[in-house]
VOGU-3710 file (C-alpha; in Angstrom, 3 decimals, decimal comma):
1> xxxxxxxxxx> 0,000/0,000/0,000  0,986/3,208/-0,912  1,519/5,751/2,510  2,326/9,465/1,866  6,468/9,299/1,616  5,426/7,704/-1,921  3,355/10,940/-2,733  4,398/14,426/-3,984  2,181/17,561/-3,250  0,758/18,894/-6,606
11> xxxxxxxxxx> -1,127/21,612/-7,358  -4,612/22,673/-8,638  -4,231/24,645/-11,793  -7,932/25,183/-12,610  -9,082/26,686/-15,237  -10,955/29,845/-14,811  -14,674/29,935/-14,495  -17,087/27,632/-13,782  -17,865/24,479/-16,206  -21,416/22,651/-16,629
21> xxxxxxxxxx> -21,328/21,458/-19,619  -19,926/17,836/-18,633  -20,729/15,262/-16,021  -18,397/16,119/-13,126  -16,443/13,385/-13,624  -15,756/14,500/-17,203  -14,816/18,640/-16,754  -11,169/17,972/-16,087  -9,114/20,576/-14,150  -12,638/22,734/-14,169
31> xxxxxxxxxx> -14,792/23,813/-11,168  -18,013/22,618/-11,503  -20,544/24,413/-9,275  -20,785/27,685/-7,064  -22,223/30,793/-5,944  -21,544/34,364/-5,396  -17,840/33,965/-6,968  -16,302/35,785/-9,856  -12,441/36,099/-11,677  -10,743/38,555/-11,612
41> xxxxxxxxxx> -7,131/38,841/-12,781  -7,412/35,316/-13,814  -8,114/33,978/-9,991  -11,688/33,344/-8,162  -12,641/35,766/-5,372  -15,506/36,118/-3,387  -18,437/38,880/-4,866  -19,139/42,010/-3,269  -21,922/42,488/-0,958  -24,655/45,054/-1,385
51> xxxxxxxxxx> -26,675/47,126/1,122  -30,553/48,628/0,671  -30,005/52,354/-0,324  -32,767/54,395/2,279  -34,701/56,355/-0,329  -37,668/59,472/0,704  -40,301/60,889/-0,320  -40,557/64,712/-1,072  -41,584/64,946/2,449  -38,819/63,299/4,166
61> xxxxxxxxxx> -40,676/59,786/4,413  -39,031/56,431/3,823  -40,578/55,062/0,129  -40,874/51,764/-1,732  -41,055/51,565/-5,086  -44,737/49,814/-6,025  -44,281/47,229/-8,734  -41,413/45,019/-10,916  -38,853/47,011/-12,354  -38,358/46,009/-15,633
71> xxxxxxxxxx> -35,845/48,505/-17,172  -33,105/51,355/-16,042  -31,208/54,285/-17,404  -29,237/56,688/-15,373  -27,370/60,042/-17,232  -26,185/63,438/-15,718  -27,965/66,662/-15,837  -26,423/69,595/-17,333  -26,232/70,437/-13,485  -24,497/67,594/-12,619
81> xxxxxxxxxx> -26,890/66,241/-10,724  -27,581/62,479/-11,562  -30,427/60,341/-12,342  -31,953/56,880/-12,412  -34,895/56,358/-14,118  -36,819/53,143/-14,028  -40,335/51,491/-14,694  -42,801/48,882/-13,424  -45,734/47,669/-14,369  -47,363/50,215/-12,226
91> xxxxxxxxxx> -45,546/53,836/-12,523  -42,374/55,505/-13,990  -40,180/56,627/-11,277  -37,264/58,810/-10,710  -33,950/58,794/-8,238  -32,282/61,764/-7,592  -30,035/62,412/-4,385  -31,713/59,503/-2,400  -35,021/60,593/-3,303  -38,032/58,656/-5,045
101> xxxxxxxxxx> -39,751/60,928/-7,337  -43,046/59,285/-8,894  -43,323/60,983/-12,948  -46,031/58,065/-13,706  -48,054/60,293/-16,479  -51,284/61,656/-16,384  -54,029/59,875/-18,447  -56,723/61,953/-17,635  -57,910/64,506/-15,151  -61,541/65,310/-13,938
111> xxxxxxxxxx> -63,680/66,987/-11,275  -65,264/63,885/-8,896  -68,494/66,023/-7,705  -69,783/64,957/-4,439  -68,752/61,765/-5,575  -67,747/59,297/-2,802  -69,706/57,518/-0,516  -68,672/56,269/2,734  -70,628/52,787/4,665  -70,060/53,311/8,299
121> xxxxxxxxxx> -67,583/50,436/9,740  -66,514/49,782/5,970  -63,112/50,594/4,529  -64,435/50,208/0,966  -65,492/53,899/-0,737  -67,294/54,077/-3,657  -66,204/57,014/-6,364  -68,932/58,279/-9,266  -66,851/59,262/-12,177  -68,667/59,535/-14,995
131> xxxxxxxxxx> -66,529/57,424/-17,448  -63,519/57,529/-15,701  -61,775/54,887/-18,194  -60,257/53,560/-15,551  -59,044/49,593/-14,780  -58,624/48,188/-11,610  -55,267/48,313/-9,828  -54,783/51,762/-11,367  -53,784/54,806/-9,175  -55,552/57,850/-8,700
141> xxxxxxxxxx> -55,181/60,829/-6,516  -57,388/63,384/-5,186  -57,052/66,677/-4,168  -59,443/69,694/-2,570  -62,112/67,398/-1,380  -63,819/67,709/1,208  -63,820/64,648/4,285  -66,760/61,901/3,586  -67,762/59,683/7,170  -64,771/61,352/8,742
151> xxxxxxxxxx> -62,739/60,211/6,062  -60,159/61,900/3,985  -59,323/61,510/0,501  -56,742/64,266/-0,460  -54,149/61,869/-1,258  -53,313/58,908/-3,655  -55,425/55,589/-3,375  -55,449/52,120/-5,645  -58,294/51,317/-7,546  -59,811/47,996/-5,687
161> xxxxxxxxxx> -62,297/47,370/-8,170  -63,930/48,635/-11,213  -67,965/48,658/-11,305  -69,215/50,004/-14,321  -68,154/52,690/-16,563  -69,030/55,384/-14,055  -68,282/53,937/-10,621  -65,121/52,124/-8,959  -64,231/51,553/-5,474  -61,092/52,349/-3,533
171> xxxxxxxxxx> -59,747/51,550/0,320  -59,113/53,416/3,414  -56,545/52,495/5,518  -59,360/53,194/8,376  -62,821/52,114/8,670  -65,268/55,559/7,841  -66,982/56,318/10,835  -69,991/57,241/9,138  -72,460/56,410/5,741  -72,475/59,468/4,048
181> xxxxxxxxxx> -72,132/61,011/0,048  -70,301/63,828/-0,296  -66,611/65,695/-1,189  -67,263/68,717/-2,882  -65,709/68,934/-6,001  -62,639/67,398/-5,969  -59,927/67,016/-8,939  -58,978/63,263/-9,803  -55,962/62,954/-11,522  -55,858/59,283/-13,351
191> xxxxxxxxxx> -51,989/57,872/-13,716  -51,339/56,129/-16,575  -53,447/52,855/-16,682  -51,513/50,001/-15,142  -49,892/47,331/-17,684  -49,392/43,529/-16,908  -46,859/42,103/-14,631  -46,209/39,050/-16,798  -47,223/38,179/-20,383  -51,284/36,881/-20,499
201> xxxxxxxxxx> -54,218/38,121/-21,347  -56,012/41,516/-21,712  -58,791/42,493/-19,459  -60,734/45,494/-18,403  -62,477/48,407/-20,558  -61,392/48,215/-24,349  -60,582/44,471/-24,723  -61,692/43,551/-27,427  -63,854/44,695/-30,320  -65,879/47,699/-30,472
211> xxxxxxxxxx> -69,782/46,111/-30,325  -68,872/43,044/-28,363  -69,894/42,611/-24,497  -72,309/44,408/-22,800  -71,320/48,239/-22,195  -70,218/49,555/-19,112  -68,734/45,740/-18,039  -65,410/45,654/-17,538  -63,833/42,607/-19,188  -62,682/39,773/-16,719
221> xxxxxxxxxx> -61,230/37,499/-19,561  -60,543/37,785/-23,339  -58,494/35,654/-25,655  -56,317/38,829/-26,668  -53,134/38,345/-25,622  -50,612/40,850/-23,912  -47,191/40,999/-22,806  -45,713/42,390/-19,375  -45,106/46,168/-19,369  -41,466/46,802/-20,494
231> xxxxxxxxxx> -40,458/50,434/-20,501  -38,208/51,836/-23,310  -36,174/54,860/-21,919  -33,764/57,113/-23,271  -31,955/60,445/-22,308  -32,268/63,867/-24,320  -30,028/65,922/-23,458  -30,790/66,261/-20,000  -34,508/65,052/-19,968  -35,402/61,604/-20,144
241> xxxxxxxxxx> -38,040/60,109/-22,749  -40,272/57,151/-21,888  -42,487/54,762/-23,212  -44,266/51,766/-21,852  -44,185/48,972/-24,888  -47,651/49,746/-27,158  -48,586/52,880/-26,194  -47,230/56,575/-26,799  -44,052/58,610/-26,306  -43,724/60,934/-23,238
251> xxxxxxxxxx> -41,045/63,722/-22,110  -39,997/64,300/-18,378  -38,190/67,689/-18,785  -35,527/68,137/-16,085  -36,449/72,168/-16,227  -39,936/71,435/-14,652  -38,662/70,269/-11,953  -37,565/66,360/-10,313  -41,116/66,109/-9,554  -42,884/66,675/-12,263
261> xxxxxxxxxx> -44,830/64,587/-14,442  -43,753/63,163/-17,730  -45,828/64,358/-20,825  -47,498/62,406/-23,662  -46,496/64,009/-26,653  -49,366/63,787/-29,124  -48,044/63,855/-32,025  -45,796/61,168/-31,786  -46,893/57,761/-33,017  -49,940/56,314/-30,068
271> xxxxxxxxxx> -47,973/52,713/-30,395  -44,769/51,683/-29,618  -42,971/48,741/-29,190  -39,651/50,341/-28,612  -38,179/53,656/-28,708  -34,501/54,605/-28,501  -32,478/57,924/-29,222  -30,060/57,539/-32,337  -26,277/57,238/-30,867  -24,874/59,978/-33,123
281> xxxxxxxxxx> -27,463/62,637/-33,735  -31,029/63,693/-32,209  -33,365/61,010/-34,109  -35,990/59,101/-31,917  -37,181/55,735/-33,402  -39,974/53,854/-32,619  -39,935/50,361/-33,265  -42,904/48,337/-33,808  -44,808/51,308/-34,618  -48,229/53,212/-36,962
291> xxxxxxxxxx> -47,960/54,136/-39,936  -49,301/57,262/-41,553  -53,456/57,972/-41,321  -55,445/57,801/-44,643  -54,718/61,668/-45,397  -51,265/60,905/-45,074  -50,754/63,831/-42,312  -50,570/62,276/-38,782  -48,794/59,173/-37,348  -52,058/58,037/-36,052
301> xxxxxxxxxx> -52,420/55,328/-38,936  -52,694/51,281/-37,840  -49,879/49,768/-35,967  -47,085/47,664/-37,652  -45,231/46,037/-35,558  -42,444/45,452/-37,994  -42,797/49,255/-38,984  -39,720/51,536/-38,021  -40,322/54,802/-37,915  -37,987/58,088/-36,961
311> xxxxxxxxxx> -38,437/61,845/-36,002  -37,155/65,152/-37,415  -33,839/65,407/-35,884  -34,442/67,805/-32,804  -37,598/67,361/-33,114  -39,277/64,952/-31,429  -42,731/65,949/-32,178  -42,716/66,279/-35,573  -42,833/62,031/-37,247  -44,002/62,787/-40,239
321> xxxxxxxxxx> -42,195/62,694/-43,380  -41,891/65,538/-45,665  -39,138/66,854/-48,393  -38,565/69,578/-46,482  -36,918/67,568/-43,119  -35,276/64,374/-42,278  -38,584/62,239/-40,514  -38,422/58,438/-41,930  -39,924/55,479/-41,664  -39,183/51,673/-43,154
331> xxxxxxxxxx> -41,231/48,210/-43,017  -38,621/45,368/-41,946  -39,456/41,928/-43,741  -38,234/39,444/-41,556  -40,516/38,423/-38,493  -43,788/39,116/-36,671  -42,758/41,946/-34,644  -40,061/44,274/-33,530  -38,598/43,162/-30,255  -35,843/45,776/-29,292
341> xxxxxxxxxx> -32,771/47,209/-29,978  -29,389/48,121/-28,837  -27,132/50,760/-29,535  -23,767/51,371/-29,710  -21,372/54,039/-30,338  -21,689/54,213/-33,897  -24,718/52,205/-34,984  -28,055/49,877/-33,739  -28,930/46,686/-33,979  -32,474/45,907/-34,188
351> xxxxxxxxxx> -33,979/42,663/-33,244  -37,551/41,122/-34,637  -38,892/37,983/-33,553  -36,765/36,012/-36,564  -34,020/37,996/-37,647  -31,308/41,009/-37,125  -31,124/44,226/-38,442  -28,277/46,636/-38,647  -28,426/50,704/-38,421  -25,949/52,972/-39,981
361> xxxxxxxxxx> -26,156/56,743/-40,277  -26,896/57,308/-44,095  -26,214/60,867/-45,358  -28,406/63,688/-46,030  -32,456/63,328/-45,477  -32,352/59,023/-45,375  -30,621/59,400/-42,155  -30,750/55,511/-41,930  -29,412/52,499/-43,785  -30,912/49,087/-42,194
371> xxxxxxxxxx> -29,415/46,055/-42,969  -30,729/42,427/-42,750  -28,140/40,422/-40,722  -29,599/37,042/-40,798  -32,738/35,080/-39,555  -31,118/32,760/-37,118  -31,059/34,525/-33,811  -33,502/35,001/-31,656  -33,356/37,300/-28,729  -35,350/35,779/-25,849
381> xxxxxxxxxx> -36,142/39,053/-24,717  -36,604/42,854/-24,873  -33,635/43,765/-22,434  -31,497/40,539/-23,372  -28,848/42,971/-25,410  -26,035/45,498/-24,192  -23,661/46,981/-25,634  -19,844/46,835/-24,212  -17,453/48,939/-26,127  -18,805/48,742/-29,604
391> xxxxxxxxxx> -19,786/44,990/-29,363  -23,589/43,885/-28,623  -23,453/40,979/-26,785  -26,918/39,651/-26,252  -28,699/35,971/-24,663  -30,544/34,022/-27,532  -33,527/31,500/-26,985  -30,738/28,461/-26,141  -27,449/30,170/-26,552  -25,422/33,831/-26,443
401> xxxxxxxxxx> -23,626/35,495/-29,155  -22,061/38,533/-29,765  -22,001/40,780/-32,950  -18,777/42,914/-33,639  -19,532/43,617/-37,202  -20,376/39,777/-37,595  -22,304/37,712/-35,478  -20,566/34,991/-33,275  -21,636/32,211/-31,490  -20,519/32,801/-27,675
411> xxxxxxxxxx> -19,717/29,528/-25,776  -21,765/29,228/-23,064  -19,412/27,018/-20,222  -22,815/27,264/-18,155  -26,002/27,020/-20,906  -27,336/24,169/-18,577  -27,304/26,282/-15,626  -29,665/28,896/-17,773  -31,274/26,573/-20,528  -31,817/23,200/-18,687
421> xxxxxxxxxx> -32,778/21,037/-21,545  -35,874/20,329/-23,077  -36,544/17,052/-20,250  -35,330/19,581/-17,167  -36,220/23,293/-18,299  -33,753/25,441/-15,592  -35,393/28,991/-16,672  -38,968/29,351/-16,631  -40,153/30,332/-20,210  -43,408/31,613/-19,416
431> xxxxxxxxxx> -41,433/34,572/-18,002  -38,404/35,306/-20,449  -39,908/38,396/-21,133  -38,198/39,783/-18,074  -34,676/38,992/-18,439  -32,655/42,070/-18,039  -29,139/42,737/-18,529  -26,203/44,768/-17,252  -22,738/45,652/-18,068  -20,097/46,271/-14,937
441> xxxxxxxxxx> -16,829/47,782/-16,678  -14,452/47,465/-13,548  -14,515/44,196/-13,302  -15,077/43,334/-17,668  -18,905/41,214/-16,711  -21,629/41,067/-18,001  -24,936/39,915/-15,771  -28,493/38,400/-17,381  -30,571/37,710/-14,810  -33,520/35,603/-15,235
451> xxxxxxxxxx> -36,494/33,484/-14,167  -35,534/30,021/-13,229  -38,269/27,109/-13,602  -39,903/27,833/-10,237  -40,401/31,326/-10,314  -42,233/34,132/-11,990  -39,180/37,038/-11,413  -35,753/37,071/-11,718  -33,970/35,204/-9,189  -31,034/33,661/-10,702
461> xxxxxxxxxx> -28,106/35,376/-12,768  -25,742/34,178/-15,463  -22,616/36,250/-15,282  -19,468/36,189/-18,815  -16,641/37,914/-17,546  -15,196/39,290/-21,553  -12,018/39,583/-20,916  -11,103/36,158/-18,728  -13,598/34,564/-21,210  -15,149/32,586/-18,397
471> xxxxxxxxxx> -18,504/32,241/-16,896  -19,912/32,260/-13,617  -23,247/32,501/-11,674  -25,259/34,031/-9,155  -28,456/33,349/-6,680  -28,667/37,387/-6,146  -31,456/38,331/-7,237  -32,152/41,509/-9,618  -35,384/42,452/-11,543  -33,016/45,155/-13,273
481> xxxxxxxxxx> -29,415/46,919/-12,849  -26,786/49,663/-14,005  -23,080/49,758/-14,283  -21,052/52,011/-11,405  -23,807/55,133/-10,479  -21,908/59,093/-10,679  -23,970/59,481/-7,690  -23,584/56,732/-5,424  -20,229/54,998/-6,670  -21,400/51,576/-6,915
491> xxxxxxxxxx> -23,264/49,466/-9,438  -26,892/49,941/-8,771  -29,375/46,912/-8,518  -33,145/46,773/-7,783  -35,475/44,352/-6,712  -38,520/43,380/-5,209  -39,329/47,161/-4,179  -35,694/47,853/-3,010  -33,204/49,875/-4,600  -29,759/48,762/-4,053
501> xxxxxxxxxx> -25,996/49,878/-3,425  -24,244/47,043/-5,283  -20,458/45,645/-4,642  -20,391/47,293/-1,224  -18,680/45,603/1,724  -18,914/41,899/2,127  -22,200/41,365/3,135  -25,710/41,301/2,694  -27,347/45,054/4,036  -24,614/44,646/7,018
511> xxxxxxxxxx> -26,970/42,231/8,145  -26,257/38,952/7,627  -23,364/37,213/5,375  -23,284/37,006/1,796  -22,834/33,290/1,272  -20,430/31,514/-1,522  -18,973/28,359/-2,389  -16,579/26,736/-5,111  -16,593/22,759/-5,989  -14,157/21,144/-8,183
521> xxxxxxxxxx> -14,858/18,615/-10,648  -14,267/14,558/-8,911  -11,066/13,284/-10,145  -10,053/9,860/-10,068  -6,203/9,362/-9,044  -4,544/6,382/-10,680  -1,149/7,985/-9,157  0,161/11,138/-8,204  3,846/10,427/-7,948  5,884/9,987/-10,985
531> xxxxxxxxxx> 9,769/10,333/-11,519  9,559/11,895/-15,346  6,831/14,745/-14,459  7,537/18,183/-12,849  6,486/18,373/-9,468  4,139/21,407/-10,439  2,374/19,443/-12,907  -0,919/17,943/-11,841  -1,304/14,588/-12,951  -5,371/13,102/-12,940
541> xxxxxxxxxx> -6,396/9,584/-14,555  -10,075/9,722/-15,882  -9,643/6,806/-17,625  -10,238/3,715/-14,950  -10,809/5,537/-11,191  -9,501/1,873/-10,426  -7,731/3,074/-7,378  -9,128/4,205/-3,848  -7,333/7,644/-3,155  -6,504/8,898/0,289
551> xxxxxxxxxx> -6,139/12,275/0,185  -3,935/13,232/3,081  -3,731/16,909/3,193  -4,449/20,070/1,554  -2,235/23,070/1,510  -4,241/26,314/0,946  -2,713/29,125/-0,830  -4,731/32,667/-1,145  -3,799/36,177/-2,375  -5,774/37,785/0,559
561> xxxxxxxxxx> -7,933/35,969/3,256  -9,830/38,020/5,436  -11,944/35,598/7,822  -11,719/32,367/7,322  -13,342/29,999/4,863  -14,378/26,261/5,120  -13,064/23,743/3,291  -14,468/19,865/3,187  -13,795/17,021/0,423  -16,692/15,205/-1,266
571> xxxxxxxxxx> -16,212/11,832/-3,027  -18,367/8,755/-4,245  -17,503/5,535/-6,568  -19,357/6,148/-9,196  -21,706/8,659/-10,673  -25,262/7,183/-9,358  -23,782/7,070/-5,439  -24,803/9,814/-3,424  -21,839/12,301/-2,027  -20,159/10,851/0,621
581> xxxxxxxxxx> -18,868/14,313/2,887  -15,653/14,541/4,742  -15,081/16,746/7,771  -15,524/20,374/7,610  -11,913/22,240/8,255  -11,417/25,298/8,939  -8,853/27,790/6,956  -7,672/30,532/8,342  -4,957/33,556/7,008  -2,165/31,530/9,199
591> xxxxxxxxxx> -3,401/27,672/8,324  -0,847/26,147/6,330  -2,191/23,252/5,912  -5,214/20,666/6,874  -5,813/16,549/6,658  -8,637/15,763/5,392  -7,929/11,934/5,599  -10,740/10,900/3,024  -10,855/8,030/1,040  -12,882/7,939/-2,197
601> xxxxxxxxxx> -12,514/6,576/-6,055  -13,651/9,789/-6,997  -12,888/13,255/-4,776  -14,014/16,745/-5,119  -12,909/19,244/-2,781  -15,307/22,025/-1,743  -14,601/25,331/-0,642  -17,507/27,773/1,401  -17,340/31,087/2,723  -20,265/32,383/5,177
611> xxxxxxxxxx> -18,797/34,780/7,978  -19,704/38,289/8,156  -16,962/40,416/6,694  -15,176/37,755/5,067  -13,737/38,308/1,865  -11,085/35,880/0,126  -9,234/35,662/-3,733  -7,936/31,999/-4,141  -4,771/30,600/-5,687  -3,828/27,508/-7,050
621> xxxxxxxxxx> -3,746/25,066/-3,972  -1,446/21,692/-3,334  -3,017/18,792/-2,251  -0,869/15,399/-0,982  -2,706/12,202/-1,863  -1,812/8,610/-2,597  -3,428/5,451/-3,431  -4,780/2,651/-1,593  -6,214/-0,180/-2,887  -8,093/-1,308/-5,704
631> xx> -11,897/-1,319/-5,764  -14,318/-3,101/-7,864
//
């Protein structure tokens, strides 16, 4: 039998990244699973933490955003000041030195006249509008009306429930103490109506066709289908444009003031799928979008959703094509509908359901040349694409790819993790629509985060670092993200009604620890002493596993430990067994070494981290083994 005199420490030269592509057996010198770790410089470190940023109200309150965010921009004000703009399915919001400014638009306004009334003990108020067009879950909010049953209404409520055309009821957050009609005349101000959470089907006033249904029913069903509310948003200049996917174009003008309201601009086109400010001049497009009205003068004509259409340059209100200024418009051939686009320094790529379209700058009044790039990529979603340094790297329906003038396949080292197969789905497709992604220059990544099979938000991310050319993953969870914020200094993630101070500290809020783990792939060690190899050189036999392995010790080697991390080998036979676990050993800043003493055919050795304040960045570690014994 072999003891350890007959054994020479080698080390672990892994290969960066993490590697699912293989049985574990079969990914060779790879790590094979793991959380919460990226590569940086070529060597695996723990991830940053993140803490909940504290954002108010304009009167010094704490606020939550309501809803799912589903997209994010941030720019800089002429003033300097700096600003993240994001939307849900609910409202468009606004951050601006740790305040929560709510620019949802106004659909309508009216004058509610004497028109709640109060049931004593009850919390539920009914409002008479007289057609209100309004849908339940919408927001409205009241001001100069007088209190109803000792209740007051000067403030903004959720619709409950939609009666008829004319009526809808709202909550109190206390029980009137009275039954009673009454308010005065009070001015309702109606947000813009409320769009789905996830894609499904219509409901509510207008589904449908004109005639159908009896009037003044809201719809509780239809078969027309609808898609989750994805915001496109854009900077101009300093002022931010907006617009929720099928429906118009609005302005939030940074002169107004943080607090004011973005504006529908009615003469741009009433549908769009996706709107975007040209990279090199002052052209809006709208993608997916009307054409021109039978007398040829308004934008107001039937919706195309393979239609591309473009302002006057400066001049976003003015879409309709003349000799005398530069407006344009083009039908795209290949696909169903528009999807998105992304643009880079010089150009944008446009993506329909079936195909890829290229956008160069053209000169004089055609502005734009668009190019068919191919039919064979599919983008699985609206905010799938980003642009890093002049390449658009973006996350198909079963794969990645990356166009730098051509389009690439990217290897995916971790498609399983994200794809699953077709017998054990990992992401849940039913939600795609929401996968989001982000760019973080400092440390060359790029994060998609998306649904897996279990749930209906993001909750899982997929992380390529560009210039390691690895992959790794992550159970944070983001609904949507930016790159390092002027303001704040971090990356900038939000979720689940929080807005958050990314890569800060080590932990999670400075409350609890911000857990991580590495596993290597099982090798099987026919022997790992021979005369003719380096000592350096790892040598691994994947071809029988015909010996038992001891492995005596391991000899930990880290550019910085701060804490401690634990360490434990894992091992079976063969691939069916279950994971038999050695004992958990602790490493520490001065442990030069620990003895495992575990005997397997096949070992893994397993590395976690979940101490408050811990941070550590891994090198390539020894380990002293030897064999055994034969099995089987």
């Amino acid at each position: 039998m072999a003891g350890t005199r007959q054994a020479k420490p080698i080390d672990l030269q892994m290969q960066p990244g993490l590697f699912m592509q293989r049985s574990v057996r079969q990914a060779l010198m790879r790590y094979t699973n793991g959380d919460n770790v990226r590569w940086y410089r070529g060597l695996p470190q723990k991830m940053g933490g993140f803490r909940e940023l504290l954002l108010l109200d304009t009167n010094g309150n704490r606020v939550f955003y309501k809803g799912h965010a589903r997209s994010y921009k941030q720019w800089d004000s002429l003033d300097g000041n700096n600003w993240i703009a994001f939307g849900t399915e609910y409202k468009l919001y606004l951050i601006n030195n740790g305040t929560l400014y709510d620019i949802t638009p106004i659909r309508q306004s009216t004058t509610v006249t004497n028109g709640f009334t109060t049931t004593a003990g009850s919390l539920i108020v009914n409002v008479l509008d007289v057609s209100h067009g309004a849908q339940t879950g919408d927001f409205v909010t009241y001001s100069g009306s007088t209190p109803v049953g000792n209740a007051s209404f000067n403030q903004e409520f959720q619709i409950l429930a939609v009666i008829d055309a004319d009526n809808y009821q709202i909550v109190l957050a206390a029980p009137a103490s009275l039954s009673a009609t009454g308010g005065g005349g009070a001015l309702a101000q109606y947000q813009l109506s409320i769009g789905l959470t996830s894609d499904g089907t219509l409901t509510g006033y207008g589904t449908g066709t004109y005639g159908t249904g009896t009037y003044g029913t809201p719809r509780t069903g239809s078969t027309f289908g609808g898609t989750a509310r994805i915001w496109s948003l854009d900077n101009w200049g300093e002022d931010l444009l907006a617009s929720p996917n099928g429906e118009g174009l609005y302005w939030w003008q940074r002169q107004a003031g943080a607090d004011s309201r973005a504006i529908l601009r009615p003469t741009a086109p009433p549908n769009i799928e996706h709107m975007l400010v040209g990279p090199d001049d002052r052209h809006v497009l709208a993608l997916g979008t009307n054409v021109l009205d039978p007398s040829a003068s308004t934008v107001n004509g039937q919706q195309d959703r393979m239609f591309v259409r473009w302002c006057q340059g400066d001049n976003f209100d003015n879409w309709v094509e003349t000799e005398s200024n530069d407006a344009g418009a083009k039908r795209l051939d290949t696909g169903s509908r528009l999807i998105t686009a992304c643009k880079t320094r010089t150009s944008i790529l446009i993506f329909s359901d079936e195909g890829l379209y290229a956008v160069a700058l053209a000169s004089g009044q055609d502005v734009y040349q668009i190019t068919p790039l191919g039919g064979a990529f599919h983008i699985i979603s609206p905010g799938a694409a980003v642009d890093v340094n002049g390449v658009v790297y973006f996350m198909g329906q079963k794969s990645f790819f990356y166009y730098d003038g051509t389009i690439h396949d990217l290897q995916c080292d971790v498609a399983d993790y994200v794809f699953g197969s077709d017998a054990t789905p990992r992401m849940n497709r039913q939600m795609q629509s929401k996968i989001t992604s982000r760019v973080r220059q400092e440390t060359t990544e790029i994060l998609w985060s998306f649904p897996s099979v279990d749930s209906d938000e993001n909750d899982s991310t997929v992380i390529y670092n560009w210039t390691q050319q690895c992959w790794t993953v992550s159970s944070i969870k983001r609904e949507v993200g930016g790159d390092k914020n002027a303001f704040y200094g971090v990356p900038i993630g939000i979720n689940d009604t929080g807005v958050f101070a990314d890569e800060t500290g080590m932990d999670v809020d400075l409350e609890e620890p911000l857990f991580n783990f590495l596993q290597t792939w099982e090798g099987e060690f026919a022997m790992t002493a021979r005369h003719d190899v380096p000592q350096n050189q790892t040598l691994w036999s994947t071809a029988s596993g015909s010996m038992l392995v001891l492995l005596h010790s391991l000899y930990p080697d880290f550019k910085e430990l701060v804490g401690s991390i634990i360490v434990q080998c894992r091992g079976r036979e063969f691939s069916g067994d279950p994971l038999v676990y050695g004992t958990r050993l602790t490493v520490t800043p001065t442990t030069d070494q620990v003895d495992p003493q575990f005997s397997q055919r096949r070992v893994s050795i397993y590395m976690e981290n979940y101490n408050m304040g811990d941070f550590w960045r891994s090198d390539a570690w020894r380990l002293l083994s030897s064999p055994v014994g034969r099995r089987g």
